[in-house]
N, C-alpha and C positions, 0 to 999 in steps of 0.2 A: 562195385566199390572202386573209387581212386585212390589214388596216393601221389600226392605230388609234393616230390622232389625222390630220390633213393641215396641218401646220405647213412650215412648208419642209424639217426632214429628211423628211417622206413626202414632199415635193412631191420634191425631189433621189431619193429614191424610185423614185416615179413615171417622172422623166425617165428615168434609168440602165436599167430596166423598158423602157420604148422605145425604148430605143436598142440594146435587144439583143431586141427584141418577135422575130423570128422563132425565136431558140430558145426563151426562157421561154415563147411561148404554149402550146406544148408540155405545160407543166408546169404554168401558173397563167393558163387562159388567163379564169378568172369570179376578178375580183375586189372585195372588197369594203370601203368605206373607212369609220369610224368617227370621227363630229366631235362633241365633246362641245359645242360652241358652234353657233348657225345660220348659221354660213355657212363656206364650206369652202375649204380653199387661205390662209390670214393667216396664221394665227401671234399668240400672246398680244401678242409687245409691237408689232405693228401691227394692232392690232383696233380698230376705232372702241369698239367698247363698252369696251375697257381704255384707251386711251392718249389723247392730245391732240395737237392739231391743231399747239400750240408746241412737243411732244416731237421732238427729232432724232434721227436713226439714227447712227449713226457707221461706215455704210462709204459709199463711191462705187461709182456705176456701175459705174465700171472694176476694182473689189475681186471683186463679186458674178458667183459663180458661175456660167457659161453656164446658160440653158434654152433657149425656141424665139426671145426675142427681148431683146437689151441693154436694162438700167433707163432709161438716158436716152434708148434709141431710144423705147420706149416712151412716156417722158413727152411726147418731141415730137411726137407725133401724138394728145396729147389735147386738147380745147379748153380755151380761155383758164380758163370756169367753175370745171371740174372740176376745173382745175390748182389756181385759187384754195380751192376748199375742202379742199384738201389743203397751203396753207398755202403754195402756190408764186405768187409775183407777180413775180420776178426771171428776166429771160430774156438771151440765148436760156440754154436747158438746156444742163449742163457735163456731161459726163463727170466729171470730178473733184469735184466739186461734194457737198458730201452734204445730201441734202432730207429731208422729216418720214417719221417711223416712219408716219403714215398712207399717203401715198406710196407707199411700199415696199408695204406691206400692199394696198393697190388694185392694185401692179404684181403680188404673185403670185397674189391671185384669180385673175388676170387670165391667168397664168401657168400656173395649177393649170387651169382652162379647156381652153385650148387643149392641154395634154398629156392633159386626159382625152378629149377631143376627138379625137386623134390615134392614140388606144390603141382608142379606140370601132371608127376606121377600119383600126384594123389587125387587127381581129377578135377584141377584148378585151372579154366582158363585166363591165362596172364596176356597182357599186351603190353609190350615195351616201347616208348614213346620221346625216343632223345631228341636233342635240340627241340624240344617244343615247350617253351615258356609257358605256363599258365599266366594268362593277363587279367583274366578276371571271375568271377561267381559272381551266379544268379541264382535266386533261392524262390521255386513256384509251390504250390501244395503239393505235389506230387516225385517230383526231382530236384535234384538240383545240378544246373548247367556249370559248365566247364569251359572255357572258351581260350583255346591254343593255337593258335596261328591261324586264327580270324576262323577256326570250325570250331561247332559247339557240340560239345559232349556229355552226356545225361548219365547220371548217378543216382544211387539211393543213398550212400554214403560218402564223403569225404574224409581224408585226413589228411592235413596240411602240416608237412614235414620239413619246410626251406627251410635253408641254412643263414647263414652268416649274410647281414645286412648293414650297410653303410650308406647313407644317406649326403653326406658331402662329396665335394668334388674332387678330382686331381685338378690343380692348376702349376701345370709344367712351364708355363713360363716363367713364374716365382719359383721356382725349385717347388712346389709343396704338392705332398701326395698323401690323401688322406687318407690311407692304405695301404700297405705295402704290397698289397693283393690284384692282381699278380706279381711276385718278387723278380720276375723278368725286367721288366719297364723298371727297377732302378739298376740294375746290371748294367755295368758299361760293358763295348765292343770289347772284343777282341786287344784290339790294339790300342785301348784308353783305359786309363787312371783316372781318379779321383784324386787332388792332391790337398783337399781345403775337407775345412769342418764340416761336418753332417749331424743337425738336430735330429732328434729319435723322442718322440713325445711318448711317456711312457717308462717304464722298466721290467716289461712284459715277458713273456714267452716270443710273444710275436716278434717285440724289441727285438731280441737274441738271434730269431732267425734273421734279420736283416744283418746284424753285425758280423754274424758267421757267414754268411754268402758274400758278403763283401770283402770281411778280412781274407778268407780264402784266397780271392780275385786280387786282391794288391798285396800279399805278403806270402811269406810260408812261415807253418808250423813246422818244431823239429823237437823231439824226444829229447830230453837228457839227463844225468844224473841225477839235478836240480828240478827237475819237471820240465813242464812242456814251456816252448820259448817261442816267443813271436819274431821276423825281422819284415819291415819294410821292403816293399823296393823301391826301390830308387826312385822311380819314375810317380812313383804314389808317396814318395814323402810330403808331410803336411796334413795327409789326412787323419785324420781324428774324430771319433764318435760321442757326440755327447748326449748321455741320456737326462732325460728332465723327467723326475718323479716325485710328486706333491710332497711325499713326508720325506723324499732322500732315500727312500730304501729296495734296497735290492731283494727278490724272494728268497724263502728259504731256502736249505738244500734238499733233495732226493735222500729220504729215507725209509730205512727196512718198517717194515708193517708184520702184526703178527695177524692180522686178518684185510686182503687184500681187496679189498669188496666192503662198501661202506652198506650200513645195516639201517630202516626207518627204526627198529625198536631192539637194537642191541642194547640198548641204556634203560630201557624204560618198556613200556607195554602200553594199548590201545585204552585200556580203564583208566590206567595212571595217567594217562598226558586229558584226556576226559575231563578227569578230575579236578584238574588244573583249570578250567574255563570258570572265572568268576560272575558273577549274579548278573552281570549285562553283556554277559555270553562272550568276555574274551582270554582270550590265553595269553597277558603278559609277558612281556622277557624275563621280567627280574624272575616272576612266579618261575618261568620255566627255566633259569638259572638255578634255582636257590634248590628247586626242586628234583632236577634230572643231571644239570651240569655239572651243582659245588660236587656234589656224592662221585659222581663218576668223574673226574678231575681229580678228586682228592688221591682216588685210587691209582690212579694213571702217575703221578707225581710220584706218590708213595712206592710203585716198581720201577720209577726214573730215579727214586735218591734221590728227590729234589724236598727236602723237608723245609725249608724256608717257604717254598708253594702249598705244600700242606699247611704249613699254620696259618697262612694268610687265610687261603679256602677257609679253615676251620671257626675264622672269623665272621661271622651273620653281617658285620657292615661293610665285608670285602666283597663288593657283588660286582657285576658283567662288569662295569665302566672300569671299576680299579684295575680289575682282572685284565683287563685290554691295555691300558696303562703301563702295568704293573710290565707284560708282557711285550710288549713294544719297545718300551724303555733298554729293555734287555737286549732287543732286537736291531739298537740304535746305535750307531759309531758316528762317530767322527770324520774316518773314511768309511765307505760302505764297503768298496775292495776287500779293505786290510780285513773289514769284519768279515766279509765272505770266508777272505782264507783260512782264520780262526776259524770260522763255523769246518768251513773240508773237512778240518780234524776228524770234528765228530760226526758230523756225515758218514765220512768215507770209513770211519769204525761202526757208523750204525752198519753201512749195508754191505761190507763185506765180511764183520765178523756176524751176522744177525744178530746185529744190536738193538731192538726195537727203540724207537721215542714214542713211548705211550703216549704219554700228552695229546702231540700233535693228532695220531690218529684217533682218540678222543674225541677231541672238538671236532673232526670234521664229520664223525659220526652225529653229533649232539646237533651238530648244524644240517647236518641232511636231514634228521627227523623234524627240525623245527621248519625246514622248506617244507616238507608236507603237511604241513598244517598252517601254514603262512594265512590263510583266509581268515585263521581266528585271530589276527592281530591288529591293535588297536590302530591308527593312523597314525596316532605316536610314538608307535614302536617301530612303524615301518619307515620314520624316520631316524631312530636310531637306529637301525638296522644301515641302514643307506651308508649313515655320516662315520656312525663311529665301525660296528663291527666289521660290515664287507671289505674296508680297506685292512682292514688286519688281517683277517681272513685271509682272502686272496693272496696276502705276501705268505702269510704262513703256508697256506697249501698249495701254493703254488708246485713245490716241489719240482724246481729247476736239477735237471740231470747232472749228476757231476763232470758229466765228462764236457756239456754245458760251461759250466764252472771253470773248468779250468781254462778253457779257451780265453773266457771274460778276463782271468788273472792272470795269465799272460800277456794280453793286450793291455793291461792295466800296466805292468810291469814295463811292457817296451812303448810304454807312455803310448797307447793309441786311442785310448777312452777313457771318460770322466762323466760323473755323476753329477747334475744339478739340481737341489731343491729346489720346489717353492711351485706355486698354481702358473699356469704357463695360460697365456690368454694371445690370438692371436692378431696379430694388427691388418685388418684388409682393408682394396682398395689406396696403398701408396703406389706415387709412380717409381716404381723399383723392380727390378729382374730377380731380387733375391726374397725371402719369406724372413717377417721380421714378428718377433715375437715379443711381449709381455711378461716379467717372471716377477711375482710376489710373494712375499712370505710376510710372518710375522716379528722378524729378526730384523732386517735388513732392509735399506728404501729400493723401490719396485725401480727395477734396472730393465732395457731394451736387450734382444741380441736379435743379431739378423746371420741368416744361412742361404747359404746357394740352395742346399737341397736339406728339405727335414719334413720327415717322416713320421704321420700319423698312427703310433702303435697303441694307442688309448683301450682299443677294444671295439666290438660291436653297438652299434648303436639301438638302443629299443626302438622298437616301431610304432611310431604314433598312428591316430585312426589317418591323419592329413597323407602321411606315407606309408599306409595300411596299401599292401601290394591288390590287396580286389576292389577295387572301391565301390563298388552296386551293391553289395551288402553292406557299405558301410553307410552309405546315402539310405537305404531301406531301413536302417536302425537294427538290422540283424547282430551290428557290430558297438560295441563298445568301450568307452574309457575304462580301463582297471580303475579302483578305488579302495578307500579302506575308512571307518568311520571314526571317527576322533569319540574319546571317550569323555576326556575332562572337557572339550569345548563345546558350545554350542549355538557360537554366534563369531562372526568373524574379530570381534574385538576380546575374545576368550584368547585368541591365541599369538603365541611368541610372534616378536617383531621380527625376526629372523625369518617365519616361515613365508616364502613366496605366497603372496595371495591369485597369482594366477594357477596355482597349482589347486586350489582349495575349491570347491563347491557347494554350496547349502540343494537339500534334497529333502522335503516334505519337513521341513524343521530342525533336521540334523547335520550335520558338516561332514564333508568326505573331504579325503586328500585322493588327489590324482595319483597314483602310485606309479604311472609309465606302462604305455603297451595297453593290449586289450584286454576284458573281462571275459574270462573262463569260469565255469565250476568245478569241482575237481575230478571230472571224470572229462577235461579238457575240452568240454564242448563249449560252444560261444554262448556268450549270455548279450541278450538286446539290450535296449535302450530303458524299454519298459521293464527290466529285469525278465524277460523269458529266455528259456533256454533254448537253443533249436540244434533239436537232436539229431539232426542229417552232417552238420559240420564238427569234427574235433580239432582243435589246433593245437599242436604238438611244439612247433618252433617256438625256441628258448627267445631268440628276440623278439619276439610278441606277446610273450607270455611271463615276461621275468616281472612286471609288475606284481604279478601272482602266486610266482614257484623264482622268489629273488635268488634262493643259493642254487638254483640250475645250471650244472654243467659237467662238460666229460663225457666219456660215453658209458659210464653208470649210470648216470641223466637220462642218453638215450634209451637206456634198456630199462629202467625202471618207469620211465614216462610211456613208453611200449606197450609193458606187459599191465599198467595200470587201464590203459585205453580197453588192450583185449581184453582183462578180466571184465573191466565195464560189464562190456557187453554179455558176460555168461554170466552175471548176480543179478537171481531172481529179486532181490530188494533196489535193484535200480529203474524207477520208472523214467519210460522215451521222455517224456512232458512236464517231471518235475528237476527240482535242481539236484545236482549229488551235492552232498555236503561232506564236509572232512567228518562228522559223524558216523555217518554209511560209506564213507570211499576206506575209512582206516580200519573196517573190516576186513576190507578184503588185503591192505598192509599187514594185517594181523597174520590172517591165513596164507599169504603167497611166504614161504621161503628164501623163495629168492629177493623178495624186496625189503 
């Protein structure tokens, strides 16, 4: 077997592999791992050579998925040094606590270690293979080829586990870097400042990390009665950060959880969401609002003392869209600063008295179980999925760290960042040394701004079959477009003017929408052209697969999309040659515990 990349979903991998080590030896007992980077077991965004020492993670201890030992136990038993250049000088170490993405990245080398360590002693030969890019798959009746620095390597199995993909360029001569990745290359020397504005496309996580490595680098923070205070220096007056984010809003904050570990069927059971799939086989949003969400919402609202959300809930015509609405609204200021510090309030009461906000961890339970089952939805929905939910989503669950936060409102405070609404499109090819952008709303006429330097923090991009990283499977038709079938339509003039028709496809008389990324089943193997399955490849990475599995992400993601792959393989009802479907895959949801 290979595995190529060792990011934490190989690493959850690996574990799941050991933990069932005496049947799989059986079957895979030489295996071999694939790191395009030199060092094996991190993960892109805790790599020293991409991230910074100021970057935070945003889960706890207590979030992060078992291996052979807990984050914070971990940390506690390293010394004082090693802690510090990992950006830790605050003790003792919390559980609750969330510390730097290097951190993280040292705890699963650390990680990745000891389970290869333990596979070694269980009679597993491993082969470790850094700096060696996989460039391409080749798929024959019998293997399938591997080809890493022009040698080719023979498999019965693959699992394709790469990380974070971006497909645009940096173009440094315009200031624009469509990545912050690696956060080195925007770092000035030493002995240089920044002293002019920097766009930041975005109001991300990733945003935050650029702002915080850079305010660092031109100012100090200092404690005081008042809170935490930013100053300038001197030599970096003028600079200013401004973020651009489509609705204007900042994420939410970092709050206490009464169950840390998000559930497929804490709300609901494998019969009941079943039951949900209407006469042309699909599982609606509203159905599975009305059905799994209003009920478990109501609940969550009702221990929050939010009774004005309970009576809305209690209303049959207050369904997803108001509910998003309704909830956003709330979520919407004026300033987004001022609203943040409002929110700290009750943040920093949820998580230091263990205050839980039901709600929040609610939905994102309601919303994990609905990604695994994403195949039963209409193409309709997986455009409202797209347009309306994910952007609320993601600001809600974002869950920006406080200590995050406060930095942001400091620098708000000694005026070094600002917020701008509205769709950011960007202008290329002018003869200009700076990056000049687009900004529209529906308020306001679509105004220009141009920056020395502004930074792509949007996210990852999916990967299309054109940027599919193997491309011989994708020419052989082993590979193909994700899609999802339109219910009410069934001819291109059936549907909304709004919908891109290069997105849309007719297929034996019925209409698919391209949903982004490749075609999986849900036992994550590839599906062809022809619709066959071929059971020697699984694809695991989120940017190729989010057509498919759209609320993927975190590294619950990776351990739950792991342990779904290994179970696969030990359910006597999965055959090599047919497809899995969320039918026979939410069995085995059913029975794992942990998923």
């Amino acid at each position: 077997m290979a595995i190529i990349g060792s990011g934490p979903t190989a690493l959850y991998c690996l574990k799941h592999i050991l933990d069932h080590e005496t049947v799989l030896i059986k079957d895979f007992q030489n295996i071999t791992i694939f790191e395009s980077g030199n060092k094996m077991g991190v993960g892109m965004p805790y790599n020293a050579e991409t991230t910074d020492k100021y970057n935070l993670s945003n889960i706890s201890s207590e979030e992060i998925p078992e291996l052979t030992q807990p984050f914070a136990n971990w940390l506690s038993i390293q010394d004082k040094e090693s802690l510090k250049a990992l950006n830790i000088t605050s003790f003792p170490i919390d559980d609750s606590k969330v510390y730097s993405r290097l951190a993280l990245g040292a705890y699963f080398h650390s990680q990745y270690n000891e389970i290869i360590h333990r596979l070694k002693r269980a009679g597993f030969n491993i082969k470790e293979l850094i700096n060696s890019p996989v460039t391409d798959i080749k798929v024959n009746n019998k293997s399938v080829t591997l080809v890493s620095q022009k040698i080719n390597y023979f498999f019965s199995k693959v699992l394709i586990s790469t990380g974070h993909h971006w497909k645009d360029v940096d173009k440094p001569s315009t200031g624009y870097f469509a990545t912050p990745w690696p956060i080195s290359k925007i770092i000035p020397k030493n002995t240089e400042y920044y002293n002019f504005e920097i766009g930041i496309l975005g109001a991300s996580l990733s945003a935050f990390d650029v702002v915080t490595s850079l305010a660092h680098r031109h100012g100090e923070f200092s404690t005081t009665k008042e809170g935490l205070k930013y100053r300038l220096y001197e030599d970096a007056k003028g600079l200013k950060f401004i973020l651009h984010a489509l609705n204007g809003w900042l994420p939410h904050l970092q709050y206490e959880q009464i169950e840390p570990f998000r559930k497929i069927y804490r709300h609901t059971n494998r019969e009941h969401i079943l039951s949900l799939i209407n006469d042309n086989g699909f599982l609606r949003i509203e159905t599975f609002f009305d059905a799994v969400c209003r009920p478990a919402l109501i609940k969550a609202f009702e221990k929050d003392k939010n009774i004005e959300l309970q009576n809305l809930l209690s209303n049959d015509r207050f369904g997803c869209q108001q509910f998003i609405d309704t909830m956003a609204k709330n979520h919407t200021y004026i300033d987004s600063f001022k609203g943040m510090e409002l929110e700290m309030i009750k943040a920093r009461d949820s998580v230091e008295n263990d205050n839980p906000i039901h709600w929040m961890e609610t939905l994102d339970d309601v919303m994990y179980c609905l990604n695994f089952h994403a195949e039963l939805l209409s193409a309709e929905d997986h455009l409202f999925l797209k347009k309306e939910i994910k952007p609320f989503l993601m600001n809600v669950i974002a869950a920006l760290p406080l200590d995050s936060a406060e930095i942001l409102i400091a620098l708000y405070k000694a005026d070094v960042i600002d917020l701008i609404a509205g769709n950011v499109e960007r202008i290329e090819n002018l003869n200009t040394d700076k990056t000049t952008i687009e900004i529209t709303t529906d308020k306001r006429p679509r105004q220009t701004k141009a920056y020395d330097m502004f930074i792509n923090c949007s996210g990852n991009d999916n990967v299309e079959l054109a940027n599919y990283p193997f491309q011989s499977i994708v020419k052989s038709g082993i590979v193909s477009k994700a899609k999802a079938k339109f219910e009410g339509a069934h001819s291109i003039n059936d549907l909304d003017q709004s919908i891109d028709r290069n997105h849309v496809v007719s297929i034996k008389n019925d209409l698919f929408l391209l949903t982004g990324g490749i075609e999986i089943d849900a036992a994550y193997r590839l599906l062809s052209t022809t619709g066959k399955v071929q059971p020697t490849i699984h694809n695991l990475s989120f940017t190729h697969t989010l057509g498919c599995r759209p609320y993927s992400y975190g590294l619950q993601a990776c351990n739950a999309t792991s342990s779904i792959v290994i179970q696969s393989w030990l359910s006597p009802e999965i055959n090599e040659k047919s497809i899995v479907t969320p039918q026979i895959i939410s069995k085995v949801y059913q029975n794992n515990r942990e998923l």
